[in-house]
NUNUNU-60277 format. One line per 5 residues: number of its first residue (from 1); for each residue x, y, z of N, C-alpha, C, O. Coordinates in steps of 0.02 Angstrom, whole numbers, plus 50000, padded with zeros to 5 digits. Example, Ala and Ser with C-alpha at 12.3 -4.5 7.8 and 13.67 -1.06 7.14 Angstrom:
BEGIN
1 = 50660/49716/50390/50615/49775/50390/50660/49835/50390/50712/49834/50423 | 50642/49888/50354/50684/49947/50357/50645/50002/50394/50670/50057/50402;
END
This chain:
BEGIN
1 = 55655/54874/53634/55643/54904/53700/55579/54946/53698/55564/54987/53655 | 55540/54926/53757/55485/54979/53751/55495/55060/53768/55538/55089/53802 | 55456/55078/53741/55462/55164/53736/55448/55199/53805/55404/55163/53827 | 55458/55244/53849/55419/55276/53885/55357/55306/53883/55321/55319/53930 | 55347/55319/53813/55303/55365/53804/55235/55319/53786/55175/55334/53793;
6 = 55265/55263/53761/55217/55216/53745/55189/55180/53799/55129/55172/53808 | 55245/55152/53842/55210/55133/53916/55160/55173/53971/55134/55144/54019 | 55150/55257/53953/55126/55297/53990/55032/55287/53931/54976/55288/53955 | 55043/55283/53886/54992/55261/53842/54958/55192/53857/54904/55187/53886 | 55003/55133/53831/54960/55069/53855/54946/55064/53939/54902/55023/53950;
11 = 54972/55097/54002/54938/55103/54046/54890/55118/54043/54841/55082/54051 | 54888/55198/54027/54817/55208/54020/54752/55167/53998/54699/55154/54026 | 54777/55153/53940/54722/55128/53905/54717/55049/53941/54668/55010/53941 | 54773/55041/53966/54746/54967/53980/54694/54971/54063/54645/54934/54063 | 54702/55000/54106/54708/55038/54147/54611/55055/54161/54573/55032/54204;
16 = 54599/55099/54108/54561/55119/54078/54496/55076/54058/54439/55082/54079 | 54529/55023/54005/54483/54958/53981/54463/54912/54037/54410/54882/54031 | 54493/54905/54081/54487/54878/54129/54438/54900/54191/54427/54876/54246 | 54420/54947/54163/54364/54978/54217/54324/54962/54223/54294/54947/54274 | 54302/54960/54141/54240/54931/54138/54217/54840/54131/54168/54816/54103;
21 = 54262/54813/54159/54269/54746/54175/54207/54745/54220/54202/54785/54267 | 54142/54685/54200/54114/54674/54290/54124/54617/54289/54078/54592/54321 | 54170/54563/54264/54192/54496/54268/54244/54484/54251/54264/54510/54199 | 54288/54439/54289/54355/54410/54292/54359/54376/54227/54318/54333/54215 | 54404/54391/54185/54415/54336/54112/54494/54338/54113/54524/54391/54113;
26 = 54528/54269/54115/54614/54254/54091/54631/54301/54053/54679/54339/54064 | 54591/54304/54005/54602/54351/53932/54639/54448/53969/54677/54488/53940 | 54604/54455/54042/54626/54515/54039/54716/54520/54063/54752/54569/54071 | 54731/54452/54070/54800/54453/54089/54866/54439/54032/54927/54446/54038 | 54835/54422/53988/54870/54410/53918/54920/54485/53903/54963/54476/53859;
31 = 54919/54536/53926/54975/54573/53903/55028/54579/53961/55086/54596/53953 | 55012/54571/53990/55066/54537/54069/55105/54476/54056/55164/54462/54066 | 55060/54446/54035/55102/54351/54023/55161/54394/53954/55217/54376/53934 | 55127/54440/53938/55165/54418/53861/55224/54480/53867/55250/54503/53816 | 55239/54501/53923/55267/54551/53952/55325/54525/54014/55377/54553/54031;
36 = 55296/54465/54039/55316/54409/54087/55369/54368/54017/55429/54365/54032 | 55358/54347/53969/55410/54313/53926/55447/54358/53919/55496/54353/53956 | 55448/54421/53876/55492/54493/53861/55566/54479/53916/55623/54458/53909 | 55513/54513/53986/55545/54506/54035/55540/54466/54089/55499/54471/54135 | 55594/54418/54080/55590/54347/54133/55646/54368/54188/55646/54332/54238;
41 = 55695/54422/54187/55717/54444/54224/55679/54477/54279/55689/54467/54339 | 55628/54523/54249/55576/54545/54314/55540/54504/54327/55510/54515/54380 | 55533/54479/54314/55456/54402/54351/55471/54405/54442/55423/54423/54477 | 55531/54390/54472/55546/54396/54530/55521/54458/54574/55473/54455/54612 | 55558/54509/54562/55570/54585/54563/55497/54611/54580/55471/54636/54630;
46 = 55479/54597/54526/55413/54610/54507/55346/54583/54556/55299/54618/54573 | 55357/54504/54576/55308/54499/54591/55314/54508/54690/55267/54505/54730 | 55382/54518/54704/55393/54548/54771/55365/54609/54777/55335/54622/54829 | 55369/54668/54715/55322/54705/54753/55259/54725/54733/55236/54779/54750 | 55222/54676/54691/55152/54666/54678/55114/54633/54770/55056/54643/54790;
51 = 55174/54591/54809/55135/54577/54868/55126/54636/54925/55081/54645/54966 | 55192/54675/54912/55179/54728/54960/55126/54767/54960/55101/54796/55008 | 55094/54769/54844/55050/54825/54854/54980/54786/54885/54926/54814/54895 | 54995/54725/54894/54922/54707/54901/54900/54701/54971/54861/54657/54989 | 54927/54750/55013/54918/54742/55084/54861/54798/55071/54835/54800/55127;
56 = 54831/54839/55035/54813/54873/55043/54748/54874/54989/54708/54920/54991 | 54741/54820/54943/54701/54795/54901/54649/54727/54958/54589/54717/54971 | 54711/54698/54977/54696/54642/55022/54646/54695/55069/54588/54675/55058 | 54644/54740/55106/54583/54778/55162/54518/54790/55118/54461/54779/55136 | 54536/54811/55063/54479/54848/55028/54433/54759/54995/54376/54737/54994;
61 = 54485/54742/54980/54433/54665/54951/54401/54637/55021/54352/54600/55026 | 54437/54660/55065/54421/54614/55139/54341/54645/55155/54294/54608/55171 | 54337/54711/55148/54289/54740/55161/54208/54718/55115/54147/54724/55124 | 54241/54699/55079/54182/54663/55033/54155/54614/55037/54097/54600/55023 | 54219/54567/55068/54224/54510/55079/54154/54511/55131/54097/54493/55113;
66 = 54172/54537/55199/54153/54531/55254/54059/54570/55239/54019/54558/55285 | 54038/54603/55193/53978/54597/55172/53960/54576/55117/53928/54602/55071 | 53989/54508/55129/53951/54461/55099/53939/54468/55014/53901/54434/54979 | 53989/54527/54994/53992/54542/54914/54046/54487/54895/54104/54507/54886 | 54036/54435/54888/54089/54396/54865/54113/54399/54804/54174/54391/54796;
71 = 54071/54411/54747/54115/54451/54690/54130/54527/54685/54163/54551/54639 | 54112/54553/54721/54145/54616/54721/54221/54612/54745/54269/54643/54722 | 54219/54563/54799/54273/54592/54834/54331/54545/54783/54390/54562/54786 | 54309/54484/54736/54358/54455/54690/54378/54514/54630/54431/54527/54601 | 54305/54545/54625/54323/54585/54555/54390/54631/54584/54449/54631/54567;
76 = 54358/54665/54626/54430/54704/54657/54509/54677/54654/54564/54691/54631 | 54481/54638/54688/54565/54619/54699/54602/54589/54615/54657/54606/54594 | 54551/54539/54576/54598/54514/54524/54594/54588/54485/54648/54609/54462 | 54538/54624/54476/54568/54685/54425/54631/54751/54454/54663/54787/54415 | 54635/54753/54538/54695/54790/54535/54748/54745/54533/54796/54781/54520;
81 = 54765/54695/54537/54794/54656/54519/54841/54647/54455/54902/54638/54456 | 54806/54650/54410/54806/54664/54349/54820/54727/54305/54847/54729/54250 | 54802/54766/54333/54815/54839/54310/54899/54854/54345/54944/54879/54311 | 54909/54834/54414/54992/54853/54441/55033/54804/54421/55093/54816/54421 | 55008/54733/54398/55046/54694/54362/55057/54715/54314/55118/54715/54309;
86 = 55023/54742/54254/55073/54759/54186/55111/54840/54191/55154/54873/54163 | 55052/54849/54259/55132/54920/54274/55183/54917/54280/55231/54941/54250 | 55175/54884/54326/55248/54867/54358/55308/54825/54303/55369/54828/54306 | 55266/54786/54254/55316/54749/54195/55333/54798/54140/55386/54799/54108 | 55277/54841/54132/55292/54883/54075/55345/54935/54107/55395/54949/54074;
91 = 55334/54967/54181/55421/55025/54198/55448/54987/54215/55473/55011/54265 | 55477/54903/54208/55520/54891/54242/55584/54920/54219/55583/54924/54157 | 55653/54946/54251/55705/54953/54257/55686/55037/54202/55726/55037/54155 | 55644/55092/54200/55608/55130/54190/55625/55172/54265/55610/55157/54323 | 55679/55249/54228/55667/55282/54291/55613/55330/54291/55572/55333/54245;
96 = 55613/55366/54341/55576/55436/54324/55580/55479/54278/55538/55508/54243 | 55641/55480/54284/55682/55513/54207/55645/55520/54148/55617/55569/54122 | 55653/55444/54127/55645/55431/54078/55546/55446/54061/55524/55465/54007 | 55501/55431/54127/55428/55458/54128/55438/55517/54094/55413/55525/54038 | 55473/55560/54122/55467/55626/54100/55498/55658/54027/55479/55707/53995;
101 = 55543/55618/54016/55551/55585/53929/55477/55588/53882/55458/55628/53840 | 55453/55538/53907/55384/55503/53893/55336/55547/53878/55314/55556/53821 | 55319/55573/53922/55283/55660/53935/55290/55677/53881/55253/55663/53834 | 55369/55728/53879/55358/55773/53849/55373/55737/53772/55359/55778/53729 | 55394/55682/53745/55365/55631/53685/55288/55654/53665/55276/55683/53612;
106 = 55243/55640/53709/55154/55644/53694/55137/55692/53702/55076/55699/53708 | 55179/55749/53706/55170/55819/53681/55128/55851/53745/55081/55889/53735 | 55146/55836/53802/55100/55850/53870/55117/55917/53901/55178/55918/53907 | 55094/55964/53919/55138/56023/53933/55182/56031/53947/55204/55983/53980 | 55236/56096/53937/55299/56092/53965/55308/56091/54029/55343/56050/54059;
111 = 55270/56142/54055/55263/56150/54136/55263/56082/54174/55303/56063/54216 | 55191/56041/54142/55169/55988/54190/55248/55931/54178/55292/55910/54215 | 55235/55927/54127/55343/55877/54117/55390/55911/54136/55446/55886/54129 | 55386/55966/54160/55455/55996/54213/55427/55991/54272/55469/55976/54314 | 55364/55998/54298/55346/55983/54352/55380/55904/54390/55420/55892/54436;
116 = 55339/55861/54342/55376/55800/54333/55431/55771/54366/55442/55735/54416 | 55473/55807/54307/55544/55798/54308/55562/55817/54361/55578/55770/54398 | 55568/55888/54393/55578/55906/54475/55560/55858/54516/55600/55836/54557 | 55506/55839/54511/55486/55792/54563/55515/55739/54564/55524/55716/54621 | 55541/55701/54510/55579/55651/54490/55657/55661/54542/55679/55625/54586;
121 = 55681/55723/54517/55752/55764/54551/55755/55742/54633/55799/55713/54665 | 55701/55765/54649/55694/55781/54728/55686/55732/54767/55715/55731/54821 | 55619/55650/54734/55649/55583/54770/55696/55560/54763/55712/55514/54802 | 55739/55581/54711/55806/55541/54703/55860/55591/54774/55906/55562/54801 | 55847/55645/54789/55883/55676/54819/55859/55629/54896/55897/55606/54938;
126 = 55780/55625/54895/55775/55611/54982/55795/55535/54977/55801/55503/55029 | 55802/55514/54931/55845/55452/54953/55890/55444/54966/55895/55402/55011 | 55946/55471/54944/56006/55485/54947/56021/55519/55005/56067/55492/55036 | 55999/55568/55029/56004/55618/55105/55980/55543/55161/56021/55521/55202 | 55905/55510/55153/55878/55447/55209/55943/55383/55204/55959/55345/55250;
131 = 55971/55386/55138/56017/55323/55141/56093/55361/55189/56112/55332/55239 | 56118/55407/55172/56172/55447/55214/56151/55445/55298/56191/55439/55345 | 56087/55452/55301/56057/55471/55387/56066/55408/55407/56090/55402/55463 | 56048/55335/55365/56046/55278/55394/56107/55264/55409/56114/55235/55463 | 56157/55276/55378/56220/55259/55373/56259/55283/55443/56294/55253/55483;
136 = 56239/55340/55439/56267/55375/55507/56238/55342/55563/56279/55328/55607 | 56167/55323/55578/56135/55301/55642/56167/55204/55656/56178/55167/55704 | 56171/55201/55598/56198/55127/55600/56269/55145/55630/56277/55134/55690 | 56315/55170/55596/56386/55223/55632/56379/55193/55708/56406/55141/55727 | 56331/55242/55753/56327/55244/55797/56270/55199/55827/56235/55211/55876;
141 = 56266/55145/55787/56242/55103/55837/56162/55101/55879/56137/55081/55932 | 56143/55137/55815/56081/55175/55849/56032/55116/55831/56049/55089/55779 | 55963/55083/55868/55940/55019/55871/55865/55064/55896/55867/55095/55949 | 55813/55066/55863/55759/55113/55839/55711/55068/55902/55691/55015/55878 | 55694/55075/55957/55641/55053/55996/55573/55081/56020/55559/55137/56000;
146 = 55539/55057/56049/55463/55085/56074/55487/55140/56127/55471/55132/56186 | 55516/55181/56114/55535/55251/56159/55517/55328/56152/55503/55354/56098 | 55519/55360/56205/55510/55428/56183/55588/55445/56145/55583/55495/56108 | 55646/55422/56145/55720/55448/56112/55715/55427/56038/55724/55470/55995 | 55697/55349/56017/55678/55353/55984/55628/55358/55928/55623/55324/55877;
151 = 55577/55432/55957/55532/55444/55923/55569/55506/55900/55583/55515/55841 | 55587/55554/55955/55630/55619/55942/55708/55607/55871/55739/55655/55846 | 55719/55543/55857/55766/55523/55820/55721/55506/55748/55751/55500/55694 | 55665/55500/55751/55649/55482/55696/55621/55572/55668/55625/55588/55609 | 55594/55617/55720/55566/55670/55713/55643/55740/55667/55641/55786/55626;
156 = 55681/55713/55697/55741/55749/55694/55779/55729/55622/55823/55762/55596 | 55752/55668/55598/55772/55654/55528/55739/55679/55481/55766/55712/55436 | 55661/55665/55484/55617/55697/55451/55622/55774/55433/55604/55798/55379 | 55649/55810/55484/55654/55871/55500/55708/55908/55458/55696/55958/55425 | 55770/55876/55463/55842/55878/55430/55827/55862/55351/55858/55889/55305;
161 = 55771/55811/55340/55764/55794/55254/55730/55851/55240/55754/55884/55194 | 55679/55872/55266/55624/55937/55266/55687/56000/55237/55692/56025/55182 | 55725/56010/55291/55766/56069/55289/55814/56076/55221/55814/56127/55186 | 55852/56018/55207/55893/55960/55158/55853/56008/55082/55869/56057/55049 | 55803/55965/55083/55770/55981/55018/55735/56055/54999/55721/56079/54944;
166 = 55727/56080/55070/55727/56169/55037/55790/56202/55031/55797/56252/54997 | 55822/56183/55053/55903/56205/55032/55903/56195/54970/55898/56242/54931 | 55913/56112/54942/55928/56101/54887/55884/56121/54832/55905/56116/54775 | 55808/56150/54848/55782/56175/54811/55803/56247/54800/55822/56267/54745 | 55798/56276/54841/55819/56351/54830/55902/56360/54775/55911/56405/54735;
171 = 55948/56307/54789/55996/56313/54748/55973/56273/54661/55999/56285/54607 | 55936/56241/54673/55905/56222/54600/55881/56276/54571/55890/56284/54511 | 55835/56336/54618/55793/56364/54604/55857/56427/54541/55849/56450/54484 | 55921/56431/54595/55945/56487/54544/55986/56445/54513/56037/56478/54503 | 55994/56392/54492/56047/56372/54455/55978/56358/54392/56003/56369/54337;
176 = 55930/56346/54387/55901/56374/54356/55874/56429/54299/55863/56430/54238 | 55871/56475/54361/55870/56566/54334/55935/56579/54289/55936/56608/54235 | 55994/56548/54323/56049/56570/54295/56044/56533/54225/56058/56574/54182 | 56036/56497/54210/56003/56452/54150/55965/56455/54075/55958/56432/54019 | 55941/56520/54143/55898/56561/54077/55825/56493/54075/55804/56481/54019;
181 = 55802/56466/54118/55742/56420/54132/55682/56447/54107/55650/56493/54132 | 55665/56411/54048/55607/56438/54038/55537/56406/54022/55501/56418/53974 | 55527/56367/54072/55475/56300/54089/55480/56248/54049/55435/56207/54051 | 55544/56237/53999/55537/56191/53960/55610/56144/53970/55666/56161/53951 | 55588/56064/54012/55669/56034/53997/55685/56008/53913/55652/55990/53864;
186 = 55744/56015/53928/55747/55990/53855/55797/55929/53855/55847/55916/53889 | 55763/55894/53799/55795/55821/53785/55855/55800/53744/55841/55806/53685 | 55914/55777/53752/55972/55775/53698/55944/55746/53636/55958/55764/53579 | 55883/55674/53661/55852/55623/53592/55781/55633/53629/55766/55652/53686 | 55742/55614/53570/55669/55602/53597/55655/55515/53563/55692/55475/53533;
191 = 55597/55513/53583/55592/55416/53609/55540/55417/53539/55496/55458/53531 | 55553/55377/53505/55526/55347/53455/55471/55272/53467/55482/55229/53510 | 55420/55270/53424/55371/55218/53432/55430/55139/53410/55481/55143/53377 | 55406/55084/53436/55440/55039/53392/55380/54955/53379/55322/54943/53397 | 55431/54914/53340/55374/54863/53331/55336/54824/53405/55279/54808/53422;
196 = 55406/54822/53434/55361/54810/53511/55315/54829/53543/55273/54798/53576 | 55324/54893/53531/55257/54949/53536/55190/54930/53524/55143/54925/53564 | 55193/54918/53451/55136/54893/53395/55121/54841/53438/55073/54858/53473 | 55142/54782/53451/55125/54708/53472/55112/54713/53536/55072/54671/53557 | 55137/54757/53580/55083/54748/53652/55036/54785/53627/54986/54769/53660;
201 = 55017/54835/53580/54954/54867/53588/54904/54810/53554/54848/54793/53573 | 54931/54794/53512/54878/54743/53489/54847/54674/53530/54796/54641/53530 | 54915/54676/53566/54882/54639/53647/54832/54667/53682/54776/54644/53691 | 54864/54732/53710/54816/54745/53727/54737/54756/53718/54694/54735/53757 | 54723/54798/53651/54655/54762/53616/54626/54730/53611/54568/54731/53631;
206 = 54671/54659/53566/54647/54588/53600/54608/54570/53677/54553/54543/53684 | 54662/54597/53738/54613/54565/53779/54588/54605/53806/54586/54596/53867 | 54559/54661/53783/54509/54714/53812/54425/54692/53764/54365/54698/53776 | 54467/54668/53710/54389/54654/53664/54353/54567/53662/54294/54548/53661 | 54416/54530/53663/54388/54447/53677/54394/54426/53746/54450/54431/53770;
211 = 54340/54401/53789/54338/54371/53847/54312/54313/53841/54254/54297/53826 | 54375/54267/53861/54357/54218/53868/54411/54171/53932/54473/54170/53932 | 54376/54145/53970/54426/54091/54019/54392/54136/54084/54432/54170/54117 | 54321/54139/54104/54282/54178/54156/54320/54163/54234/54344/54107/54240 | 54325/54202/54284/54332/54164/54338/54303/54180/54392/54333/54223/54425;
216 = 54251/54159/54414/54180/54152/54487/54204/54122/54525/54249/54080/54524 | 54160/54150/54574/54175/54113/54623/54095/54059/54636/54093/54016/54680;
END
């Protein structure tokens, strides 16, 4: 199993190497493919929401497109491409949690990995409060249209999650204190390197240093 702490590493670095890409090579997708065998369960999962992110890769390449940068606007798109593809394979089934595991593994401040971690706490909370609100509006039958009622219905949820989460913060805040909190979470185990580890990094290397399989337009 890959590590957390190690996946917050080969992002980077892969992430990173990839910057300085100014040409498309196969070679930069080789720790994805070999991440794609690992996990053939995410291949699906995975590539549903690699299309969502690309609604927003898709404008920015478009923009290139449309002056006439025709490799710019390829470099763009296959290198973010590439960089949220082995993201997305390397956290798959990877909570927040466990990020913040990861963290404080690579020895990252305590503060900034409790920061983290809270933050981790608090989307899991507004999900849970937006999935309860849906539940109730479905209840009643409520059918979301081009209206002024339902704009005031969407304003009034927002509002209630707003309120929701300073509540629940303020009771974090002293269950906390009472705790004796002293900027540091602490871990029952901490996450160890493993051979898997070793072998995507050496992937990754590999295709940060050999290019070969170019692709132009």
């Amino acid at each position: 199993m890959i590590s957390s702490s190690f996946a917050l590493v080969a992002t980077a670095l892969y992430s990173f190497g990839l910057s300085f890409f100014e040409t498309i090579y196969i070679s930069m997708f080789l720790p994805s493919f070999l991440l794609m065998v690992l996990k053939k369960e995410a291949i699906l999962v995975t590539l549903k929401r690699l299309i969502l992110l690309n609604i927003f890769i898709v404008m920015v390449s478009a923009s290139a497109y449309i002056n006439d940068d025709y490799e710019l606007a390829l470099l763009i798109f296959m290198r973010s491409n590439a960089i949220l593809l082995f993201t997305l394979l390397i956290f798959y089934n990877k909570s927040l949690f466990d990020i913040a595991t990861g963290m404080q593994t690579l020895r990252v401040p305590d503060k900034l990995a409790s920061l983290f971690f809270f933050v981790a706490k608090f989307v899991i909370i507004i999900k849970e409060e937006y999935s309860i609100t849906k539940k109730v509006l479905k209840i009643r039958n409520f059918k979301a249209k081009s209206n002024l009622f339902s704009y005031k219905i969407y304003a009034n949820i927002i509002g209630m999650l707003i309120v929701k989460c300073f509540d629940r913060a303020e009771k974090l805040k002293n269950t906390m204190i009472l705790r004796n909190f002293r900027g540091k979470i602490y871990q029952s185990k901490s996450e160890k390197f493993t051979k898997l580890d070793l072998i995507i990094f050496i992937i990754i290397i590999i295709s940060l240093s050999i290019k070969f399989g170019e692709i132009s337009l």
